[in-house]
C-alpha positions as CSV (number, residue, x, y, z in Angstrom):
1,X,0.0,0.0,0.0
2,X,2.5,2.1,0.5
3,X,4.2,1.4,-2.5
4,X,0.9,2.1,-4.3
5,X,0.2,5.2,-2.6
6,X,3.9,6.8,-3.8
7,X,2.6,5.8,-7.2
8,X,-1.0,7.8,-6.9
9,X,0.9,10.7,-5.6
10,X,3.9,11.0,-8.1
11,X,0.8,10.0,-10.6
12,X,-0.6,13.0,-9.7
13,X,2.3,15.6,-9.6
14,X,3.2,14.5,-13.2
15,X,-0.4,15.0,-14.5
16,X,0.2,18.6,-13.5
17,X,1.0,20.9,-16.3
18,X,3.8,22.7,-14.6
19,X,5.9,18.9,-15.1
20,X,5.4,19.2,-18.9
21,X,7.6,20.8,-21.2
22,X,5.3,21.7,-23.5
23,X,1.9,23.3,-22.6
24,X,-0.6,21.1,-20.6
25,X,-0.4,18.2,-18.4
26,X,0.4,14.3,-18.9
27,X,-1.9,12.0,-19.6
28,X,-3.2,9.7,-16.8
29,X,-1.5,7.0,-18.5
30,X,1.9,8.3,-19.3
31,X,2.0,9.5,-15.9
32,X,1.1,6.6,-14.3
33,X,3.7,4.4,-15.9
34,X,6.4,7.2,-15.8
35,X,5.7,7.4,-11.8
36,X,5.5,3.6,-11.2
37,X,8.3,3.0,-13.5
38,X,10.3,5.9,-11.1
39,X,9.1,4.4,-8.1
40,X,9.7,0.9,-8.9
41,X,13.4,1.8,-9.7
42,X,13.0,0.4,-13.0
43,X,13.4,3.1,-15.9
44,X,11.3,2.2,-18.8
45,X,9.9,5.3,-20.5
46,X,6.7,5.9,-22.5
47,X,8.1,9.3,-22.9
48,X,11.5,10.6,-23.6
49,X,12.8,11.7,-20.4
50,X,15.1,15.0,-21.6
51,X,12.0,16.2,-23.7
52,X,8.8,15.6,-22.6
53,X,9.4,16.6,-18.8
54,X,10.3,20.0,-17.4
55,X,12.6,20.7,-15.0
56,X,9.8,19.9,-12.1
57,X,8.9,17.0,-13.7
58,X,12.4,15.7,-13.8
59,X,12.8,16.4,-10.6
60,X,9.5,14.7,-9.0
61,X,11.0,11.3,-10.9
62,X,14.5,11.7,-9.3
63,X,12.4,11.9,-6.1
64,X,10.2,9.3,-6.7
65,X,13.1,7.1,-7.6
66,X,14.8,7.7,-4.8
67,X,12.2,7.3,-2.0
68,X,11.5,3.9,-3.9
69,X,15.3,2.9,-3.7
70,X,15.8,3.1,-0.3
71,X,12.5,2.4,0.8
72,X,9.1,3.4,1.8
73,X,8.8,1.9,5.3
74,X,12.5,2.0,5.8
75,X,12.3,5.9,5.2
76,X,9.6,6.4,7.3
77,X,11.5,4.2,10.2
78,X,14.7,5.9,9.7
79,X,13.1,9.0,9.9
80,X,11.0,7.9,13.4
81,X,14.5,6.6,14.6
82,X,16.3,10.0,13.9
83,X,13.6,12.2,16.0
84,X,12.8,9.2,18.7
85,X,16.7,8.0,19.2
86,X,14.9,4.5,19.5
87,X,12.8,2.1,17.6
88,X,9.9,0.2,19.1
89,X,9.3,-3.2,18.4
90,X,6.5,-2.8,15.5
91,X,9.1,-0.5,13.6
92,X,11.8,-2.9,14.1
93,X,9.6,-5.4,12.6
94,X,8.2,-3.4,9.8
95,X,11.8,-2.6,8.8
96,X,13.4,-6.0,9.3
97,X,10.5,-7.2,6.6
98,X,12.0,-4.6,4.2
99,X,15.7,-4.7,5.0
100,X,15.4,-8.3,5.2
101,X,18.0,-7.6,8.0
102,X,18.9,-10.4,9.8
103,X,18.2,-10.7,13.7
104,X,15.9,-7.1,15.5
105,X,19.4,-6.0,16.6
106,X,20.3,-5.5,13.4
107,X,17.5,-3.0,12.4
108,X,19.1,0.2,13.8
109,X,22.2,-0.6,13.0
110,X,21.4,-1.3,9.1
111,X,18.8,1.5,8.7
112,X,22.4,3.9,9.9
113,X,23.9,1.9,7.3
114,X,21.5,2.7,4.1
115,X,21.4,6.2,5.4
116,X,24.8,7.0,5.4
117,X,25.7,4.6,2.5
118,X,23.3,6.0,0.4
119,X,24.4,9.9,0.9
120,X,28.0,9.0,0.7
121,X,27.7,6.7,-2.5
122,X,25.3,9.4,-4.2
123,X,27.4,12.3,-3.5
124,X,31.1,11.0,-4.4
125,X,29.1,9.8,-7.6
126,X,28.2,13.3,-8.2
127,X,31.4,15.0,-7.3
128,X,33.1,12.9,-10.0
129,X,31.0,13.2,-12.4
130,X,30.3,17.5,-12.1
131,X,33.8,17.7,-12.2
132,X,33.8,15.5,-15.8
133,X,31.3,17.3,-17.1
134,X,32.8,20.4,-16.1
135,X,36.0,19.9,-17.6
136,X,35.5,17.3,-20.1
137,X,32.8,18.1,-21.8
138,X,32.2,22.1,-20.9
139,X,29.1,22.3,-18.8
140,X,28.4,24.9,-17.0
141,X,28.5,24.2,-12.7
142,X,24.7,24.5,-12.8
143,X,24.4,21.8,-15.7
144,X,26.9,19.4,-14.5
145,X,25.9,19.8,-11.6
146,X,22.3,18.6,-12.2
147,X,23.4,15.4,-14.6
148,X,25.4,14.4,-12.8
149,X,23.1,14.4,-9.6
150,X,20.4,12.8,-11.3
151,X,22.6,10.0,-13.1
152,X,24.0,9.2,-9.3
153,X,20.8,8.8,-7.8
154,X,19.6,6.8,-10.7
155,X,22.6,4.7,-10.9
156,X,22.7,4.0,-7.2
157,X,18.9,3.1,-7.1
158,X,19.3,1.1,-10.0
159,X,16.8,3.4,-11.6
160,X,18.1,3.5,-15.1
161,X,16.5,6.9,-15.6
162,X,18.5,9.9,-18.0
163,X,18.4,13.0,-18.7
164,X,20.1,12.6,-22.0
165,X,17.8,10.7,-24.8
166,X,20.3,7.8,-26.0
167,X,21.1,7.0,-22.0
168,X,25.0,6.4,-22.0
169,X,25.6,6.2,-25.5
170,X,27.3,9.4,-25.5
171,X,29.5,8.3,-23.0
172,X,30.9,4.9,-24.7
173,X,34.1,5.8,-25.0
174,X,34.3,7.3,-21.7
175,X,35.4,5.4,-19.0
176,X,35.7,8.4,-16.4
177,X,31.4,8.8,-17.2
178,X,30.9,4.6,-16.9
179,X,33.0,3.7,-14.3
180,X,31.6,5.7,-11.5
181,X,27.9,5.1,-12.7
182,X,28.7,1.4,-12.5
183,X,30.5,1.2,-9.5
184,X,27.5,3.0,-7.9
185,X,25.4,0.2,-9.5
186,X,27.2,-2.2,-8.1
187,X,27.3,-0.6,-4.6
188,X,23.7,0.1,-4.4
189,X,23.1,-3.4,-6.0
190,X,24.6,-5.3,-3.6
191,X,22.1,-5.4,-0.4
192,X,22.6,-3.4,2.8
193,X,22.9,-6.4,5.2
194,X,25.7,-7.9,2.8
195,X,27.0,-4.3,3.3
196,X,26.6,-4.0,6.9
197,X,28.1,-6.9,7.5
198,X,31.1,-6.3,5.4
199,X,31.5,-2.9,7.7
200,X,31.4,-5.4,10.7
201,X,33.7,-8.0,9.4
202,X,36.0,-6.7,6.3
203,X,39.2,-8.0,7.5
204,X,37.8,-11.7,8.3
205,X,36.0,-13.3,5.3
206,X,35.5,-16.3,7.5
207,X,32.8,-14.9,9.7
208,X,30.9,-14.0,7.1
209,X,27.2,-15.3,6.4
210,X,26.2,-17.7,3.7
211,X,24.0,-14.8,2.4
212,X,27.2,-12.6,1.9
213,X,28.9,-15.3,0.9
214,X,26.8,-16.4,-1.7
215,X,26.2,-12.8,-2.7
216,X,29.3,-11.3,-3.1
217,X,30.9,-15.1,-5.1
218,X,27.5,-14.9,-7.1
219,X,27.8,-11.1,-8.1
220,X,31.3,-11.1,-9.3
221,X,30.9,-14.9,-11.0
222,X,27.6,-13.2,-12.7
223,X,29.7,-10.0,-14.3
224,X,32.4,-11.9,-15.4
225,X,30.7,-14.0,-17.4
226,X,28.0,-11.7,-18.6
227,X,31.2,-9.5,-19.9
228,X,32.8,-12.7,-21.2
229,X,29.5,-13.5,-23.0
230,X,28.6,-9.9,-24.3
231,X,32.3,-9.6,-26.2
232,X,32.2,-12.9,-27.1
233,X,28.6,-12.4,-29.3
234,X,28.9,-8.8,-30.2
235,X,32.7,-8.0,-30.6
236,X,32.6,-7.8,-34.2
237,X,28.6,-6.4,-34.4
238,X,29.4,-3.0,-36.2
239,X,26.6,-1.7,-34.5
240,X,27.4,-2.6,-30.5
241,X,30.7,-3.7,-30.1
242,X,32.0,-3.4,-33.5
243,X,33.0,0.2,-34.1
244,X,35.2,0.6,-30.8
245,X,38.5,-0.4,-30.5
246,X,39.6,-3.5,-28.6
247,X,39.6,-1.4,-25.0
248,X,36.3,0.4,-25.8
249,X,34.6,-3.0,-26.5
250,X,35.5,-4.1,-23.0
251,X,34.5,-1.6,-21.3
252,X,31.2,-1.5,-23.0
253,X,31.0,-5.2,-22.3
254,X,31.5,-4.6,-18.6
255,X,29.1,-1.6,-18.6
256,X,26.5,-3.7,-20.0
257,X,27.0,-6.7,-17.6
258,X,26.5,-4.6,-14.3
259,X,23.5,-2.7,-16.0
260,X,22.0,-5.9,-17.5
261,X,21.4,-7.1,-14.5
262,X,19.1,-3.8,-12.6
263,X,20.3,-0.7,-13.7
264,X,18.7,0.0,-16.8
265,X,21.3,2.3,-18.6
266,X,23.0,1.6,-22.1
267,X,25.7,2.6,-23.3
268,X,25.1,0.8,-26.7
269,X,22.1,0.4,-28.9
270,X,19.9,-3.0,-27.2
271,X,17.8,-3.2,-30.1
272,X,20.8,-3.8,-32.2
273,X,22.1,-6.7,-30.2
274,X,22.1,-10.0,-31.4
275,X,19.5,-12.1,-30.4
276,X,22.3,-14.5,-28.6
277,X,23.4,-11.4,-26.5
278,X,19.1,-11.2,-25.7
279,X,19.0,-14.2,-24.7
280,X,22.4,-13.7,-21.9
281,X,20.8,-10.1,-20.8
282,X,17.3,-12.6,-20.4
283,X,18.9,-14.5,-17.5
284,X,20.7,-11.4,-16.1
285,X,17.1,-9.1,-16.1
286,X,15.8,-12.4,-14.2
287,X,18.3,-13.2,-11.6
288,X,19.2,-9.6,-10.8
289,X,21.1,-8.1,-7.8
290,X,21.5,-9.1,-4.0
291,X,18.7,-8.8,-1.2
292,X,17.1,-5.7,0.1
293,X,19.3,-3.9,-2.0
294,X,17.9,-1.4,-4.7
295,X,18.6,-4.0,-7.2
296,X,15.2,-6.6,-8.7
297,X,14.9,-9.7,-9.9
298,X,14.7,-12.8,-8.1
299,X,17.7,-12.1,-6.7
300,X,21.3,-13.7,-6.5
301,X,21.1,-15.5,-3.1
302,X,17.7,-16.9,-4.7
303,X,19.4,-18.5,-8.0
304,X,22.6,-20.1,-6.4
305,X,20.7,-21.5,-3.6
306,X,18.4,-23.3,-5.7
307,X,21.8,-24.3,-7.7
308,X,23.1,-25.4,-4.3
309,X,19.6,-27.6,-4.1
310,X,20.1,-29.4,-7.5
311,X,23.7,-30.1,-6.9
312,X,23.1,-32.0,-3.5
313,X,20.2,-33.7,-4.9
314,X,23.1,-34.7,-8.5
315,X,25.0,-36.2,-5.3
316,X,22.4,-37.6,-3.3
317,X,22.9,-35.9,-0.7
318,X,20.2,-35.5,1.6
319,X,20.7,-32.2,3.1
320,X,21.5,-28.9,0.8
321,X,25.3,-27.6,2.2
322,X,26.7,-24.4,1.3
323,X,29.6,-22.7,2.8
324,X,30.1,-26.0,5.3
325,X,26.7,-25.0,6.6
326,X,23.2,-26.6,5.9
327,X,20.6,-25.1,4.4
328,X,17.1,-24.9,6.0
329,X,14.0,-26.2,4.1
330,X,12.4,-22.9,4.9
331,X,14.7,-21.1,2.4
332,X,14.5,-23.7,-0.2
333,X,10.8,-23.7,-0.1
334,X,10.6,-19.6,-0.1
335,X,13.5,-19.7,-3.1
336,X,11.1,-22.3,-5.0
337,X,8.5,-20.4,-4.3
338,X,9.8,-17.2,-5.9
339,X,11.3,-18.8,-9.2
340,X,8.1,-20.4,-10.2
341,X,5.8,-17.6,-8.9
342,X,8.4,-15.2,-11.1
343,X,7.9,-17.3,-13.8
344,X,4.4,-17.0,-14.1
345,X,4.4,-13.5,-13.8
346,X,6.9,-13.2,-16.8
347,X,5.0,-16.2,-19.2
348,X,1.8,-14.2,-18.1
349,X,3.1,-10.7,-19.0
350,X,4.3,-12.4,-22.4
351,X,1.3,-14.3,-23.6
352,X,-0.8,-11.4,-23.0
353,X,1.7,-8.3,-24.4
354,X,1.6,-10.7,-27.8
355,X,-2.0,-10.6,-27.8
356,X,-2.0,-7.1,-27.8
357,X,1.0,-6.0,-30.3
358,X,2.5,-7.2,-33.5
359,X,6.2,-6.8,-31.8
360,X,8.3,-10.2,-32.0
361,X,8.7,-12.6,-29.5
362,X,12.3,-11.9,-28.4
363,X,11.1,-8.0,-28.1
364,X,8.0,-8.7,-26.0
365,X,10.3,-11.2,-23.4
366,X,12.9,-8.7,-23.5
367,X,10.3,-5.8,-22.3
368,X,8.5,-8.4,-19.7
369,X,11.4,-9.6,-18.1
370,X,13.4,-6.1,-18.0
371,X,9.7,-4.6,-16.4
372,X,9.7,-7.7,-13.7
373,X,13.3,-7.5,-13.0
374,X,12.5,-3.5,-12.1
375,X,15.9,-3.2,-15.0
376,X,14.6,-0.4,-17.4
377,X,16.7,-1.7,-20.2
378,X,14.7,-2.1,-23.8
379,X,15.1,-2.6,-27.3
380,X,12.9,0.1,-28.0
381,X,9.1,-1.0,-28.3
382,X,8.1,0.5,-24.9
383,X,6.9,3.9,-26.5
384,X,4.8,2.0,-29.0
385,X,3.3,-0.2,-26.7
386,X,-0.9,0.3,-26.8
387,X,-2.4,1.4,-23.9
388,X,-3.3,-2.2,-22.7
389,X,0.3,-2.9,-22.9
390,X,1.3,0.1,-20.9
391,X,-0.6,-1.2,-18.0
392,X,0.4,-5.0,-18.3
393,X,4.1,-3.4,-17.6
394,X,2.8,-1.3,-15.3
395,X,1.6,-4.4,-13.0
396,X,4.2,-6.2,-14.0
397,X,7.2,-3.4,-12.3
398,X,4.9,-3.1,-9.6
399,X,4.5,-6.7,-8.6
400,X,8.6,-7.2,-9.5
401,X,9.6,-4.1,-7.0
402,X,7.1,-5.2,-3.9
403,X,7.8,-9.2,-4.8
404,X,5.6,-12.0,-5.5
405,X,5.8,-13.4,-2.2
406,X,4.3,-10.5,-0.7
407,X,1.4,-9.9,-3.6
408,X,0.9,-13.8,-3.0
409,X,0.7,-13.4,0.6
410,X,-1.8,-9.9,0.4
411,X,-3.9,-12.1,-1.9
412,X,-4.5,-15.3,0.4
413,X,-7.4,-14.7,2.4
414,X,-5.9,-15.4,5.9
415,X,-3.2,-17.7,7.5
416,X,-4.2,-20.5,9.7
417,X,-2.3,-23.5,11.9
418,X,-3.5,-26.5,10.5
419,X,-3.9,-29.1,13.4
420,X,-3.1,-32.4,11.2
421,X,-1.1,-33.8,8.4
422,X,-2.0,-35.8,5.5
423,X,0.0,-39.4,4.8
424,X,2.8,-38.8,3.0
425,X,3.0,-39.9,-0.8
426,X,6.0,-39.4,-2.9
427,X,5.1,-38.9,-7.0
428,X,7.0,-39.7,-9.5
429,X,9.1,-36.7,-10.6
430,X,11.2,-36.6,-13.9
């Protein structure tokens, strides 16, 4: 609810005519998917972001992208915590649902974290780039100063909004623009537990959880060989890869293996890919970043723990071990639970988006998984999607930022102890 209320109200400031750049307001429509698109942290447009929005309506995104980054109810319990010096235990619980943090104790601690994380991450991030802008490019202060705050913001929320047309395109050949902007990514991406707990215990990788552990082997085994797999199929693609020099087509590679997976910036043309490369960026939209992070997707820890799963069962072993630690049946069920429920939100999204349009397959699973994963990345059918095809994304980013568990569990009618269990039966499976 919360979540949806952000929507109405950013809805509702871009409707007004003042957020134009052109005379009159937004459509109901436009808006709507522009604000849940911002608020979802996901960064498809209907609209060209530069263009169609004025200075006021630029800025209401950039806040409604960051209040949906770091959090509704962790804003509003950060912000009780800074006037009360104390949390009470309903806070602590309402925030531990959406930091995911991982005792009560934690709470504080980790709501200091994202606060201070997210100010100092955002604002080196802009430093760097003002001063690039300034003096690489010739910007004015005011001007660089402006985009470069909005690209950190976006880049640490994993927003994928810009306030230039073509995204990062202009930048390609920059690696003082995409280095900062992907480090940011990365950062933000990763999941303030994994980050709080790094703080706690840098120095002694030992002590560290099977969550972090998983995270941080799973993020950097993910962007090497999403880079690996981007040169490999587009190096010689005249119109990615192709027109750079050897050094330019690796960084370009690594640029789009940490946006591929949240971020939603490009710094080549997507649409131009080949449809091997779609297929790579597929599985990087739908895993996506760590846990309460501001990255989507069914998350890192998610996918290697269900790979953890099938290679115990490939050995017949009877418990699931990662890390020489077991893993409970609680998070197995929970990761299962995500993957197929994720699934069905994606085949849904597909079957009805090509019921609706004339676009080709690869196009539409593209646009449903990048809308899911909350990524923002397309290969360019967004603005000619029907108004029926608007909204399908619309649920679609909404269900992917507040997660499938939690729509599932808002649906069932109520939960109840059941005082009995059936006989057990085993199927036959495979």
């Amino acid at each position: 609810m919360a979540f949806l209320i952000a929507i109405l109200v950013g809805t509702g400031l871009l409707m007004l005519p003042v957020s134009r750049a052109e005379p009159g307001g937004a459509p109901l429509v436009t808006a709507l998917f522009t604000a849940t698109s911002a608020v979802c942290v996901t960064g498809l447009i209907v609209q060209d972001t530069p263009t169609y929005w004025s200075a006021f309506g630029q800025s209401v995104i950039l806040a409604l992208f960051q209040v949906g980054g770091f959090g509704i109810m962790t804003g509003a319990t950060l912000l009780g915590l800074l006037v009360t010096r104390r949390l009470k235990l309903t806070r602590r619980l309402i925030a531990q649902a959406e930091t995911k943090s991982l005792s009560l104790g934690d709470v504080a601690a980790v709501l200091r974290l994202i606060f201070l994380v997210t100010v100092a991450v955002e604002l080196l991030t802009t430093a760097v780039l003002t001063l690039r802008l300034r003096y690489g490019y010739d910007y004015d202060w005011s001007d660089a100063l402006w985009h470069a705050l909005f690209h950190a913001v976006s880049a640490f929320n994993n927003a994928g909004f810009s306030t230039y047309s073509d995204s990062l395109i202009g930048f390609a050949l920059d690696p003082l623009m995409l280095a900062p902007i992907m480090a940011s990514v990365v950062i933000g991406g990763l999941g303030f537990p994994v980050l709080h707990e790094l703080r706690q215990n840098m120095r002694h990788p030992a002590r560290w959880s099977v969550h972090t552990k998983i995270t941080l082997l799973g993020t950097a085994f993910l962007l090497i060989a999403a880079l690996a797999a981007t040169a490999a199929y587009e190096w010689n693609n005249p119109a990615t890869l192709g027109a750079f020099d050897w050094t330019g087509k690796l960084l370009n590679a690594a640029s789009h293996s940490v946006m591929a997976r949240t971020a939603g910036f490009n710094s080549v043309n997507i649409g131009e890919m080949h449809v091997e490369t779609l297929a790579v960026t597929y599985v990087l939209m739908f895993i996506g970043g760590g846990s309460a992070g501001t990255a989507g997707g069914i998350k890192v820890t998610t996918f290697f723990l269900l790979g953890f799963v099938v290679w115990a069962e490939i050995r017949g072993q009877p418990d699931s071990n990662a890390f020489r630690r077991r893993i409970g049946s609680h998070p197995q069920r929970q990761a299962l639970a995500i993957v197929l429920l994720s699934v069905a939100c994606v085949g849904a999204g597909v079957l009805i988006l090509l019921s609706v349009t004339s676009f080709p397959l690869e196009d539409v699973m593209f646009e449903v998984i990048s809308a899911f994963a909350t990524v923002g990345l397309s290969t360019g059918i967004t603005g000619g999607l029907p108004p029926t095809g608007q909204l399908v994304i619309i649920v679609l980013m909404f269900i992917g930022r507040v997660g499938t568990i939690t729509i599932a569990s808002a649906l069932a009618l109520q939960e109840r102890n059941v005082l009995f269990r059936y006989p057990e039966e085993r199927p036959i499976v495979g």
